[in-house]
MIFILO-942280 format. One record per residue (C-alpha): z, y negated, x. Coordinates in steps of 0.02 Angstrom, whole numbers, padded with zeros to 5 digits, always signed. Example, Ala and Ser with C-alpha at 12.3 -4.5 7.8 and 13.67 -1.06 7.14 Angstrom:
2
+00390+00225+00615/+00357+00053+00684/
% end
This chain:
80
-00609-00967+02704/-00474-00961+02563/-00553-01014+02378/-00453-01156+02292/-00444-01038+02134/-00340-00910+02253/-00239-01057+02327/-00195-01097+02146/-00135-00917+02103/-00026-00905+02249/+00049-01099+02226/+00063-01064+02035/+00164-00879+02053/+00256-00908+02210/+00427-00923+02146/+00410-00769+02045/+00355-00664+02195/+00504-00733+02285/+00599-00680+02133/+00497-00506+02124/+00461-00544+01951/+00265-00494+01953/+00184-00315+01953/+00122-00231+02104/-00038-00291+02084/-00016-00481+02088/+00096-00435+02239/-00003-00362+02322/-00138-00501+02277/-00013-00646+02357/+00045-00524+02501/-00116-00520+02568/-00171-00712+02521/-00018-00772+02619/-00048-00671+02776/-00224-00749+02801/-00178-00944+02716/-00101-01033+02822/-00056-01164+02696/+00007-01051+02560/+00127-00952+02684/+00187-01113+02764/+00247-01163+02551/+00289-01003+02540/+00424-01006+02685/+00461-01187+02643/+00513-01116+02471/+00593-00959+02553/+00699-01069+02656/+00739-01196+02517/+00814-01050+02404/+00908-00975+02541/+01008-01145+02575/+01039-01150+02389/+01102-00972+02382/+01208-00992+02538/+01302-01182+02481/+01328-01104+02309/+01434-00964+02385/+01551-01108+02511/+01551-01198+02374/+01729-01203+02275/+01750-01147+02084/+01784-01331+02009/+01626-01383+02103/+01535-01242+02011/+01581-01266+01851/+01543-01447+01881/+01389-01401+01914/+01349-01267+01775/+01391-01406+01633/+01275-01513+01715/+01137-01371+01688/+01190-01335+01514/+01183-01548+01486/+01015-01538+01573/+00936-01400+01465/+01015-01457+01308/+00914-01624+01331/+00752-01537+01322/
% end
């Protein structure tokens, strides 16, 4: 049985494992949650595949739509 504090851990640092932002040891820790959680690897690969469409649009996609889409970011963070 997984603990809800672990669950949390995983849910709360998933995007920087993806993005291999965390030391070994927190890795490691999440490596090992997700290969016995069913629910955390099933977000994780939700995630996974979420970023992957992203990644793969932004290449097809044409330079005008790009920058179109970086000033919207730059409006979006100047808001905050």
């Amino acid at each position: 049985m997984n603990s809800i504090k672990e669950c949390d851990f995983v849910l709360k640092n998933i995007s920087s494992y993806i993005d291999k932002d965390l030391d070994k040891t927190c890795c490691e820790k999440i490596k090992k949650h997700l290969e016995k959680c069913k629910d955390c690897n099933r977000e994780y690969n939700d995630i996974k595949k979420i970023l992957d469409l992203c990644k793969n649009s932004f290449v097809k996609m044409e330079k005008k739509d790009k920058e179109k889409m970086y000033k919207n970011i730059d409006k979006l963070l100047k808001k905050e």
